[in-house]
C-alpha positions as CSV (number, residue, x, y, z in Angstrom):
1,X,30.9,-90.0,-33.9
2,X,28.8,-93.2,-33.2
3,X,25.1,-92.7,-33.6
4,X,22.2,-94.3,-31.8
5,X,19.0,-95.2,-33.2
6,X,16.0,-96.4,-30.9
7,X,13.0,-97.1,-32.8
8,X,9.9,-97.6,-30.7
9,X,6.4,-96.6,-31.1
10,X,6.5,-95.0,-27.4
11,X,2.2,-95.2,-27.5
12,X,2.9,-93.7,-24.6
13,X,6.2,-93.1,-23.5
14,X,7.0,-94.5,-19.9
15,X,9.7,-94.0,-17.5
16,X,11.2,-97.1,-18.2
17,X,11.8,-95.9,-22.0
18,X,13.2,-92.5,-20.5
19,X,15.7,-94.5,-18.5
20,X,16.8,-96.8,-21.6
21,X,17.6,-93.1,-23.5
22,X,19.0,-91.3,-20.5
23,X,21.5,-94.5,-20.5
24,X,21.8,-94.7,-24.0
25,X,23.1,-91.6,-24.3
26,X,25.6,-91.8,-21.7
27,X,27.1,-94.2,-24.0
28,X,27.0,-93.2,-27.6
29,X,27.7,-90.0,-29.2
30,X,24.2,-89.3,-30.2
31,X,21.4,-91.1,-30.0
32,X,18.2,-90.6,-32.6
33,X,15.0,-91.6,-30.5
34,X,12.8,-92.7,-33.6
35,X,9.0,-93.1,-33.2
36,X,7.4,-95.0,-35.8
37,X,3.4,-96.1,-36.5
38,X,3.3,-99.9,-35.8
39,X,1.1,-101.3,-38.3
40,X,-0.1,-104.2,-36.0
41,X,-1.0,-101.9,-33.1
42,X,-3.9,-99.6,-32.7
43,X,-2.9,-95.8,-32.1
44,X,-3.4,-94.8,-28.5
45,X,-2.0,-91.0,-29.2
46,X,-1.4,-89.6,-32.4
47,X,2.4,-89.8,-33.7
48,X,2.4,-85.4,-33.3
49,X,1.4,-86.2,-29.2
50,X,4.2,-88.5,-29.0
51,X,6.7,-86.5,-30.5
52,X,5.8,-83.9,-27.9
53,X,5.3,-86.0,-25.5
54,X,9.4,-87.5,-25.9
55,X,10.7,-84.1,-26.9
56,X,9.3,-82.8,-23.5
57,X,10.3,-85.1,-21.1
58,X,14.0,-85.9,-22.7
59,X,14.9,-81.7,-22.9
60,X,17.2,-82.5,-20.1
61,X,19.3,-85.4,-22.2
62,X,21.5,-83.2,-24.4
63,X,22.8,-85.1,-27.6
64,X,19.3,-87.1,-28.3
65,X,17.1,-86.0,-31.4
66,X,13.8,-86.7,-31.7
67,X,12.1,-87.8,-35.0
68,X,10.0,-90.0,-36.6
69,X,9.5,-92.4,-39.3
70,X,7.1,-94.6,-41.4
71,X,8.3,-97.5,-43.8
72,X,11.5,-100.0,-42.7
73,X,13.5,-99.8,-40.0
74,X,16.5,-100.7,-42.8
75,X,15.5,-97.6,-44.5
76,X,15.9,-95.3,-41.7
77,X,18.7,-96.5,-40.5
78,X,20.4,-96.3,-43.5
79,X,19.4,-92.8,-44.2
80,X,20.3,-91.4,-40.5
81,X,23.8,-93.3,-40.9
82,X,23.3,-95.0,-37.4
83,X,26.0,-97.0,-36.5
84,X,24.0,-98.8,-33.6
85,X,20.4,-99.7,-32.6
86,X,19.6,-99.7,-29.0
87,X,16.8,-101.8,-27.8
88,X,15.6,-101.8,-24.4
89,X,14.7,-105.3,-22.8
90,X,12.1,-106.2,-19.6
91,X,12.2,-109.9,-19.6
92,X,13.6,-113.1,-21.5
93,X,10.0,-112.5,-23.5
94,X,11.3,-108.9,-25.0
95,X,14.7,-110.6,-25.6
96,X,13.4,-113.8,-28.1
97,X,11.0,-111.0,-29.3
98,X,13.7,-108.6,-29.9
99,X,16.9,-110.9,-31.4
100,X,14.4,-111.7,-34.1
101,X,13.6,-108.3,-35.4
102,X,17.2,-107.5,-34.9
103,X,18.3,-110.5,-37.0
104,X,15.7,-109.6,-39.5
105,X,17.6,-105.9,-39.5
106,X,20.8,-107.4,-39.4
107,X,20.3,-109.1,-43.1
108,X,19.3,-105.5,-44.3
109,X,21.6,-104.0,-42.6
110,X,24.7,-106.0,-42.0
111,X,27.1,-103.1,-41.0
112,X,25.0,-102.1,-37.9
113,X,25.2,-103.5,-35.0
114,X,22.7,-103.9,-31.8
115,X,23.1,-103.2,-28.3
116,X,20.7,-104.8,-26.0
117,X,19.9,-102.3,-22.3
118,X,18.1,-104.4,-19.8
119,X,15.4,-102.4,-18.0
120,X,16.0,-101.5,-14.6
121,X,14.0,-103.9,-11.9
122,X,11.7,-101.0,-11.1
123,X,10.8,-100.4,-14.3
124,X,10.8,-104.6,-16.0
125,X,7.1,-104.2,-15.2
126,X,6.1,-101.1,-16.5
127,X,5.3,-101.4,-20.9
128,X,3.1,-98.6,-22.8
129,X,0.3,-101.6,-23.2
130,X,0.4,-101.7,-19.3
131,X,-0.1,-98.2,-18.9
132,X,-3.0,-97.7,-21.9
133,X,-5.0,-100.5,-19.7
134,X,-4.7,-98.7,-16.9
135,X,-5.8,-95.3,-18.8
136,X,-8.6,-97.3,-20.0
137,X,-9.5,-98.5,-16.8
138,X,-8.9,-95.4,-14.8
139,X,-6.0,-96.7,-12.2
140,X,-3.6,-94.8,-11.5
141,X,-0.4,-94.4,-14.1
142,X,1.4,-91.7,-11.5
143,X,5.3,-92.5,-11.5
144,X,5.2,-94.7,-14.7
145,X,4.8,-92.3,-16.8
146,X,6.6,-89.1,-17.0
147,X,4.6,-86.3,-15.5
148,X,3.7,-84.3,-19.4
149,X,2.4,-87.7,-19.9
150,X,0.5,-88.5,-17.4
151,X,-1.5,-84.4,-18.0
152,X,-1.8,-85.0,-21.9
153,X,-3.6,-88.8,-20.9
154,X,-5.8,-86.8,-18.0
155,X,-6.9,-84.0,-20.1
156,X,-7.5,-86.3,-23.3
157,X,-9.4,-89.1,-21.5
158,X,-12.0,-85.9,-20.3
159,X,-12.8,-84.8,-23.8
């Protein structure tokens, strides 16, 4: 059984992330959607909304768990036995980005191997940074976000 890892911090998730797993999955065995608190970023919703948050708008994708995780990447994938790690690209920018946490990885963790989905075009625009400036500034997140997302950002940006 080949196993998927997809590490992300998903602060929030978008449809363009939902499309990576749903595509992902397709493809591997399992896949392990892994959210994990990026030290360099400010949290937009707590790690308990975005578990929710991806456990409710990937129920309809069968063999994906959802889970998260704090310390290396090496680490967990180690522990979850994940033969690949799936990392969804936008632009040339995610992909320089990208090939150097991977090769980074790769020295830990020099039996797993990476698989690269490029986004599709309607989505290559569309990034969780995006949407939380768009929150911030009030515009309209409708269709970039999955719908549990875009209620949990309404309701929390009243209180």
């Amino acid at each position: 059984m080949t196993i998927a890892l997809c590490p992300g911090s998903f602060d929030p998730v978008t449809n363009g992330h939902i499309n990576i797993f749903e595509r992902a999955a397709g493809i591997f065995d399992h896949l392990i959607v892994a959210v994990f608190n990026n030290i360099r970023k400010t949290p937009f919703l707590t790690i308990e909304d975005r578990l929710s948050l991806l456990q409710e708008s990937t129920r309809h994708i069968n063999n994906i768990t959802i889970d998260a995780f704090d310390g290396l990447l090496a680490d967990y994938v180690k522990d979850k036995k994940a033969d690949i790690v799936v990392r969804g690209l936008r632009d040339q920018n995610d992909f320089f980005y990208e090939t150097a946490q991977m090769i980074m990885l790769k020295r830990m963790v020099p039996d797993v191997e990476m698989v690269y989905l490029m986004s599709e075009h309607k989505y290559s625009y569309v990034s969780s940074s995006a949407i939380r400036e768009l929150v911030r500034f009030k515009g309209n997140i409708e269709g970039l976000v999955p719908d549990c997302v875009e209620k949990t950002i309404k309701e929390k940006s009243i209180h």
